[in-house]
N, C-alpha and C positions, 0 to 999 in steps of 0.2 A: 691714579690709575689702579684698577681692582687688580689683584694679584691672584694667579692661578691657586688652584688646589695644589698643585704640586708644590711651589713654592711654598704656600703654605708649611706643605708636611717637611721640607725641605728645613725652612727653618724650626718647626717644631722638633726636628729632630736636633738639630745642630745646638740648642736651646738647650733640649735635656742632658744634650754629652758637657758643656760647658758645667749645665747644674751639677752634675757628678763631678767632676774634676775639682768644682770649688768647693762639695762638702768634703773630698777627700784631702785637700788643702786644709782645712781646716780640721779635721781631724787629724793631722799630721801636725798643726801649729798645735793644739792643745794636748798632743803628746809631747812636743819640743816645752811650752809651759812649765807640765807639772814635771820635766825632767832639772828645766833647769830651778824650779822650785825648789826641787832634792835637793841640787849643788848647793846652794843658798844655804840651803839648811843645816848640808852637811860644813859648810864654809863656816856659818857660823858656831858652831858646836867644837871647831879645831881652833876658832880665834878666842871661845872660849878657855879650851884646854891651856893654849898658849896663855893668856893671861895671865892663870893663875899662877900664884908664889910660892917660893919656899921659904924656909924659915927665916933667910936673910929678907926677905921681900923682894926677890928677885923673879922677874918669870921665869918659868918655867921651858918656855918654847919661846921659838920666834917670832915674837906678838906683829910687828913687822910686814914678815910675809904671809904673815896669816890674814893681814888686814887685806893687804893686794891680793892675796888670792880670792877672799872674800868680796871687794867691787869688781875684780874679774865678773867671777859669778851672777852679781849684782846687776852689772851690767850687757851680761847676756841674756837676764830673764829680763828684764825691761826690752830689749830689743827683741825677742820673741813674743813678748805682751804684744808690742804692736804689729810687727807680725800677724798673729792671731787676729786683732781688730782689725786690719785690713783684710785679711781675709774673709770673714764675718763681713768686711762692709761689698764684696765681691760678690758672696752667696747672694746677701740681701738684692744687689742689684738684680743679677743674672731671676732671683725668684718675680723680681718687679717687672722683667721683661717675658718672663713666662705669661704674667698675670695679663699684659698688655697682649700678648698675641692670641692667647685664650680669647681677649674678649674680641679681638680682627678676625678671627674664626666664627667665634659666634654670630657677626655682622654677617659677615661670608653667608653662611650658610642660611641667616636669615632673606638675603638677599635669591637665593638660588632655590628656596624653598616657595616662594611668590611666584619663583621664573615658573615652578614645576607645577604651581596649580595654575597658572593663566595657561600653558601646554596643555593640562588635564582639560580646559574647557573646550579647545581643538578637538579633541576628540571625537564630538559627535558631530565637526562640521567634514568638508571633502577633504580637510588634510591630517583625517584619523592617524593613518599609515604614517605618515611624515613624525608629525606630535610624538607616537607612542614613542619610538627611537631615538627620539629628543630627548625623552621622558626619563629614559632607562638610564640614558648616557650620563644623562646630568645628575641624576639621584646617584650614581654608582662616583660618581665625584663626589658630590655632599659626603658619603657616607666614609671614604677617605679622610672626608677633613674632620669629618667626624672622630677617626681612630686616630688622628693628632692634638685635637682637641681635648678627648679623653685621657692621651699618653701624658702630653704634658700637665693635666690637674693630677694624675696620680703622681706624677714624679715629684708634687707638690706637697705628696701623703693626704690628698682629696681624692675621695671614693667616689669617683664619677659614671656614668650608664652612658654610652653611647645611645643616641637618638635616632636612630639609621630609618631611614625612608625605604617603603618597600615598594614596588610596580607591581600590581595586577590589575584582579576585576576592579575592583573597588577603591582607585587612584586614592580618592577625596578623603578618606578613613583612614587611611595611613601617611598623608604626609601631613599633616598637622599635628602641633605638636604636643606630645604627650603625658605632657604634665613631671612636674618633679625637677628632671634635670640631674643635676649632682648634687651631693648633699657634703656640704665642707664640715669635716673632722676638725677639730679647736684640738688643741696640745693638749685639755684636759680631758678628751675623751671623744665617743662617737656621738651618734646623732641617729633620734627616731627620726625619718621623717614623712610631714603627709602632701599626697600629693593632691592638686584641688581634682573637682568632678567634673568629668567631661561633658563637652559642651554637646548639643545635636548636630549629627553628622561627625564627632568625632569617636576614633575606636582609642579607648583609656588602656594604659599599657604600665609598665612598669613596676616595679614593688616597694613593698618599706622595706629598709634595713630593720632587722629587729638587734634590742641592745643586748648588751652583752646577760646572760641569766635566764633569755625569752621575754617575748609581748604576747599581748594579745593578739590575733588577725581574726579578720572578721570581711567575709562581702558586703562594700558599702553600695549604696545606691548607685549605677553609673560609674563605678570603680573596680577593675579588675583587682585585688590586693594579693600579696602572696608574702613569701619571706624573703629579704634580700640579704647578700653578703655579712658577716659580721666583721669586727676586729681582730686579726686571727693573733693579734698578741694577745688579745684576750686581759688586760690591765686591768687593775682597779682603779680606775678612774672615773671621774664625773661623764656624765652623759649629756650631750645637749637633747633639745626636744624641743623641736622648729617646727613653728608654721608657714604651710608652702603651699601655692596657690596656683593654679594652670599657668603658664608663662606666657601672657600674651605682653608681650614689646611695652612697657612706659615709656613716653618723651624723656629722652637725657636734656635738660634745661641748657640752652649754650649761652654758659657764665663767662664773665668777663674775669680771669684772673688776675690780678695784681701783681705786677712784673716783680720778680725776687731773683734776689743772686746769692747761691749756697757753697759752699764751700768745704772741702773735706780737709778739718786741720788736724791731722794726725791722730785721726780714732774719733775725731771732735767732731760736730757740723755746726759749723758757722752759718749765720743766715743777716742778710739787711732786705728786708722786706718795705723799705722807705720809711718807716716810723724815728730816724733818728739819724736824716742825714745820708751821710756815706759812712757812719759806724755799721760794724757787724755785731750780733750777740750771738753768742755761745747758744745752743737750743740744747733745752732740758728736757723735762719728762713733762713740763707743763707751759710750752711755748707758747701757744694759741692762747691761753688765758692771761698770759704774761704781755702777751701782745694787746690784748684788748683793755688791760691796764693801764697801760704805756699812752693808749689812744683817748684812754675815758676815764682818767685819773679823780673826773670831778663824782663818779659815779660809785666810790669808795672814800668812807669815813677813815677817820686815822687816827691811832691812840697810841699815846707812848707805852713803853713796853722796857724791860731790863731785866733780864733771866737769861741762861745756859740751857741749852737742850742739845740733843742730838740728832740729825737730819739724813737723808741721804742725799748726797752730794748733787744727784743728779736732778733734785726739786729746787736745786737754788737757781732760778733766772735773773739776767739783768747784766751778766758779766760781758762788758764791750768791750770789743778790738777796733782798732783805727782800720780807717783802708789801708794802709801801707805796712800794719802787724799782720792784718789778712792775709796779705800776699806774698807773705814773708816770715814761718815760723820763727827761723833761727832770727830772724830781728825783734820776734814777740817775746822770745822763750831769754835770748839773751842781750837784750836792748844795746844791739850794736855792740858788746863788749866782747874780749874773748878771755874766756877761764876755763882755766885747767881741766874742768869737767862742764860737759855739755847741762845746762840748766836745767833742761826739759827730763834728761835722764837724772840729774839731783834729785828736783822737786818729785819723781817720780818716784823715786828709791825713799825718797823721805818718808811720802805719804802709803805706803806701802805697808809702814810700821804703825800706823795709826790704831790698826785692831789689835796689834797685841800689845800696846801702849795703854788704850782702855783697857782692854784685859787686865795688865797688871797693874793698873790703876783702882780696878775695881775687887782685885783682890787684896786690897788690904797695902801693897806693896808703898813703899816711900818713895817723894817726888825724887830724894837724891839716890836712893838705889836705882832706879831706873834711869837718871839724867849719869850715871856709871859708864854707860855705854854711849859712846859719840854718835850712834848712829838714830838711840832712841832719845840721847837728849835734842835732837838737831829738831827730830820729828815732835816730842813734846813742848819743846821752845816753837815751832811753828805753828801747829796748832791745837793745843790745851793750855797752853799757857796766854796765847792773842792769840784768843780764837777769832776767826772771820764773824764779822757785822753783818747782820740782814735786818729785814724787815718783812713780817709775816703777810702773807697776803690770801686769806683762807686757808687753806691750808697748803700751803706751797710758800717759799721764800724766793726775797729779792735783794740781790745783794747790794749791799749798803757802798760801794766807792774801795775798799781796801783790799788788798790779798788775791789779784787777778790768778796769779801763778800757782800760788797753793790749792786754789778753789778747783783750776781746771785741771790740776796734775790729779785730786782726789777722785774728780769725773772720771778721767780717764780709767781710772780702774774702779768706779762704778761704786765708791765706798761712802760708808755712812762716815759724817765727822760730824765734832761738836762746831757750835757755832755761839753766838751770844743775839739775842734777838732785841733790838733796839727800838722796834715799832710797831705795828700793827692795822694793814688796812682791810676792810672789811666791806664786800660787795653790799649795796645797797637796790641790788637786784635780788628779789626775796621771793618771787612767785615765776610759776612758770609763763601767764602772763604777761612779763614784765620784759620778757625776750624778743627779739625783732629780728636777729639773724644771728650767722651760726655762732658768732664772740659772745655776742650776750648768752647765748643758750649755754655755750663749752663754761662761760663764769658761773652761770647757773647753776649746772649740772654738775659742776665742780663741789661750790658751795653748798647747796644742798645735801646731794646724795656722794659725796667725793667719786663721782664719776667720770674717768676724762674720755675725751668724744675726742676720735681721730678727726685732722683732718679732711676725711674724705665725705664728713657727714654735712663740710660745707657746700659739697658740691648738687646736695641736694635742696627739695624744697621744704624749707624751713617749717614752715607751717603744718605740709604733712607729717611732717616729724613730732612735730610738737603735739598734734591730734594724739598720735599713739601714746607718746609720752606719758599726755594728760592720763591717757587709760592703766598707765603702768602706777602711775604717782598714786593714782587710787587705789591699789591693792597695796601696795608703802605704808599707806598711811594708816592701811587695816595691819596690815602684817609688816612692820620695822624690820625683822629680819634679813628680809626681802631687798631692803635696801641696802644692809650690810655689805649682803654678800656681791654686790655690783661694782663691778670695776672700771669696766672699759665699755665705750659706745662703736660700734666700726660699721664698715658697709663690705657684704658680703653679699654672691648668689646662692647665699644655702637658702633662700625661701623669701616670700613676703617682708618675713621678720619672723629672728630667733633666739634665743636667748639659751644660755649653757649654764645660767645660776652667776657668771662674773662677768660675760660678755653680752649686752646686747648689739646685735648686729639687723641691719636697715636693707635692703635690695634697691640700689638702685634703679632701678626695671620697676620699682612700683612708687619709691618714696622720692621720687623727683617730679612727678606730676600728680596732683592732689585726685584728679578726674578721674587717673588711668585706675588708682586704687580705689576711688569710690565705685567703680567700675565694677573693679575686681567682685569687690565686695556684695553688692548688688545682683551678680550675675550667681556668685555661689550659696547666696539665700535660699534664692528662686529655686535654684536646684533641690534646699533643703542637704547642701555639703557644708556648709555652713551654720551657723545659728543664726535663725531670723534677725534681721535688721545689724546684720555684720557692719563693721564700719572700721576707720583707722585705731580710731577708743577701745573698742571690742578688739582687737589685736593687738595692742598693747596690753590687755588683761589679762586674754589668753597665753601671752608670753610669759607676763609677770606671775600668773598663779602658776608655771611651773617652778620656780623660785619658791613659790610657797610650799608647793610637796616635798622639795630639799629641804625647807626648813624645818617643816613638819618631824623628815628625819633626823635634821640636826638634835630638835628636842625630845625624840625617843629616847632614854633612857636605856632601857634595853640593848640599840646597840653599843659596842663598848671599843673598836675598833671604826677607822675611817673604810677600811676591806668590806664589814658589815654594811655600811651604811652604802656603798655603792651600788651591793647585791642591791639591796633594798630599792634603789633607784633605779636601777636597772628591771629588778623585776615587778615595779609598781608595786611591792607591798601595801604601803601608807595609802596611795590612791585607791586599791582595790579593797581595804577596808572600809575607806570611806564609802565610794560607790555602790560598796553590794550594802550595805548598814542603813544607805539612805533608801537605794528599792523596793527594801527591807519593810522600811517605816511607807513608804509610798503603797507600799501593796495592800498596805491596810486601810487606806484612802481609798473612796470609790475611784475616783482618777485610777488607781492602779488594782485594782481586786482582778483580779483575773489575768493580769498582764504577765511575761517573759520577763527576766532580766534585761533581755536581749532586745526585746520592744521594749521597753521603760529608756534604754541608752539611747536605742536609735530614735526615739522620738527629740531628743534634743538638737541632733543633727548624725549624717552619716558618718560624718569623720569622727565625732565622740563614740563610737560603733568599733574605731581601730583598737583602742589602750584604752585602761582604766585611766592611765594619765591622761589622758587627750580628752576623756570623758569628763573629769574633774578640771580640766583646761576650759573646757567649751561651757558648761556651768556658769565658772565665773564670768567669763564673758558675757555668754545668756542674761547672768543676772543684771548685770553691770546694764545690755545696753536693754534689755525689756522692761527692767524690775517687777512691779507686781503679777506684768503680763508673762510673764518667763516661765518656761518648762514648771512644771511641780518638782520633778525630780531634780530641775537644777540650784531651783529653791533652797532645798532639802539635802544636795550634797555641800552646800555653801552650808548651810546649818551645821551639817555633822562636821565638816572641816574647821571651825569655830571651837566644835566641841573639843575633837580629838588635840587640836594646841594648846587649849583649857588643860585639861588632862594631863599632856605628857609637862605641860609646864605648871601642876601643881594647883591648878585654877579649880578642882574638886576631886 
């Protein structure tokens, strides 16, 4: 049953006071941390003084009590670490239930927005009178759920625009919806964003955020444009720069999920997703690929291997718990025994010392001065001395059978350890071809570009993913960079598709049904908001060549500070040399003799008309999907883009 607007705002609200309560918990656990971090420190700094001798060789202090006061301490920062991770695992929830109600709102008002234009066609029949009053009533609802729907993205630190539905002359022109939406803020910065061109019969509303330093704005075709809000921290941070397309509805595909049972073991999440039984496995930072392993063992080559490295703890998958360790820390952590000290708090305290164990490993120091101390010989006998076994699996590890306990006390506090590598398997899916669904693609995209693709990109349609992809792999392959800098794959409503230089991110709303976005695509040609013969390819370009203008700044010389290079990205420096450099050379081309800056841009498309970035965005793209037939100017800014990485990298 549909739920009122009120409930809605009811739980939206109820939603945001929990969100605050839990980041304020957690701000309170990561003051209780680093205080009992102090203690620690100071504990052990007294158990040193204690130690030392005097000339009979005697201590000096009560080495004794210094020791218990020092696992005191020991064992109050462990017990605030988890702590803290439970709190963190709270936040995280309470934010996933934001996420989920956002989108029962968006449904909402989709649904109420339909009610209000089949009323609007009453109108011109006998029950005018009646309709209009319908009209009002229910638009003044929408627009309610509308300011919980906004309240709750910002309390998420998403810079969102209420969509509100107006009543007058001209019903049909304002309740349709307006393109853009909200535009999600990434940790490492804001976000230009464009909104697509309105269709006929609709009235275009809303603005771009401009980034932090200013953009360009500019009247595009069928686009109201203006300046929207900025960052008022105003940070030196990376900027995304997404492309966003009128928001009309894509089919959500209704997938068959695979029954899984998760489990929170203290800081940890266990998962048996059926691949082994009723075992659970530890989940790492590269599950999904570890999973698809496990399933398609025959689809990776395998070489022996025997070397020492060091990993972070959190890439080694493969560590299984029984059902009945599952259910049952204290029978995991101390195999039915009982000893003096709790295992989980041991192994925890042990591996704690492991960075300053390398440290003074790596300064020169001696295995038996540091095996001096019982606390860092316990931690070097565990693990530098038998180090844990793996086996490399692109670039992620699988644990080899030995050291359950030290492996997952190291996760727990999220630390790199050394390891010794025994093996080595190697995807022998090598094209992006070669993929069929989202496992294959997450081994892919792993192997390839060490990319890892949440989750949630399974819930789309694979193929249209892959389309863009394709489009991105081919500016990769011109600019390597580009791929460096790529991290994470996710599904986000900041747009179509968008990319921040580490993240790209997918819209469900277009990348679950191949049709709705060829759709998309088709309809913002025609307009000329787009570059002729727009497609999934061409948006994967246009994503990927803003990558390239970051890298472009990476290899300026000139700047000399990460602060400089932001300005620079913020204020399109690099893009706006290019673009005006290539007009430049275009105006001397009959093509261009007589032409504007301003006409030479906008002939490409309206939205390259917003930013010099968006300009040199739309370009690549241009080139990518017309080639010979493509703009002259987009030609021509791909040209000078060539040149200008030649250059700062040395090339003449």
């Amino acid at each position: 049953m549909a739920k009122s607007f009120k409930e809605l705002g009811k739980k939206a609200e109820s939603l945001i006071e929990q969100g605050h309560e839990a980041d304020k918990k957690v701000s309170s656990c990561q003051a209780r941390v680093a205080s009992s971090s102090s203690r620690v420190a100071a504990a052990r700094r007294q158990l040193a003084a204690a130690s030392e001798t005097d000339d009979e060789g005697r201590p000096k202090g009560n080495v004794e009590q210094a020791r218990a006061q020092l696992g005191v301490a020991q064992n109050q920062l462990a017990a605030s670490q988890r702590a803290l991770a439970s709190a963190k695992e709270e936040a995280n929830r309470v934010r996933q239930q934001k996420n989920a109600h956002v989108q029962e709102i968006e449904k909402h008002n989709a649904v109420e927005r339909s009610n209000i234009e089949k009323l609007r066609r009453l109108q011109s029949s006998a029950f005018a009178a009646d309709s209009a009053g319908l009209t009002a009533g229910m638009a003044d609802r929408l627009n309610q759920a509308e300011d919980a729907r906004v309240a709750l993205l910002k309390s998420m630190g998403i810079n969102a625009t209420a969509e509100y539905v107006t009543v007058g002359a001209d019903v049909a022109s304002r309740i349709a919806w307006s393109g853009g939406g909200f535009s999600a803020i990434d940790t490492s910065g804001q976000i230009m964003s464009y909104r697509g061109g309105s269709g006929e019969g609709m009235t275009p509303g809303g603005s771009v955020p401009t980034p932090i330093g200013g953009a360009l704005s500019s009247n595009g075709a069928g686009s109201n444009w203006g300046s929207g809000n900025t960052d008022s921290t105003n940070q030196p941070v990376n900027t995304e720069k997404s492309l966003l397309g009128s928001k009309w509805f894509g089919k959500n595909a209704d997938r068959k999920q695979q029954k899984v049972s998760t489990i929170d073991f203290n800081g940890i999440t266990l998962e048996n997703n059926g691949m082994a039984g009723d075992k659970y496995f530890v989940k790492g930072s590269n599950y999904e690929r570890f999973s698809h392993f496990w399933k398609n063992y025959s689809q990776y080559s395998h070489d022996e291997s025997n070397y020492s490295t060091t990993v972070n703890s959190r890439d080694i998958e493969g560590i299984y718990i029984n059902n009945n360790e599952a259910k049952d820390s204290h029978l995991f952590w101390n195999r039915g025994m009982v000893y003096p000290e709790d295992s989980e708090i041991y192994f925890s305290r042990i591996a704690a010392h492991i960075p300053e164990v390398r440290q003074r490993l790596n300064s020169g120091e001696s295995i038996d001065s540091i095996r001096s101390n019982p606390e860092l010989a316990a931690c070097y006998d565990s693990y530098f001395d038998t180090p844990i076994e793996v086996y490399k699996i692109d670039d992620y590890y699988y644990f080899a059978g030995s050291g359950r306990h030290r492996c997952m006390a190291a996760q727990k506090l999220g630390l790199d350890m050394p390891v010794k590598v025994i093996g080595q398997y190697t995807s022998n899916i090598s094209t992006l071809s070669d993929t069929h669904d989202f496992e294959t693609l997450s081994v892919y995209m792993g192997a390839k570009h060490g990319v890892r693709l949440d989750s949630s990109i399974g819930n789309l349609e694979i193929g249209t993913v892959k389309q863009a992809l394709s489009g991105l792999e081919s500016v990769v392959s011109e600019y390597p960079d580009v791929g460096v800098l790529l991290k994470d794959g996710i599904t986000s409503k900041s747009g179509v598709m968008s990319c921040t230089g580490s993240k790209l991110s997918f819209n469900p709303d277009y990348f679950s049904d191949l049709n709705t976005l060829k759709s998309t695509c088709l309809t913002q040609s025609k307009m000329h908001h787009w570059i002729p013969n727009a497609s999934p390819q061409s948006i994967g370009v246009h994503e990927a060549a803003h990558g390239v203008e970051w890298a472009i700044i990476q290899a300026n010389p000139n700047y000399s500070s990460r602060e400089e290079r932001v300005i620079a990205w913020n204020n399109c420096s690099e893009a706006k040399k290019i673009v005006l450099e290539a007009c430049n050379r275009v105006k001397q081309t009959t093509y261009g003799a007589g032409k504007t800056n301003s006409e030479l841009i906008s002939s490409i498309s309206s939205y390259a008309a917003t930013t010099c970035s968006e300009a040199m965005a739309e370009a690549f793209a241009d080139v990518s999907a017309n080639g010979d037939n493509a703009n002259p100017l987009s030609k021509e800014i791909k040209r000078c883009t060539q040149a200008l990485m030649r250059m700062y990298k040395g090339g003449f």
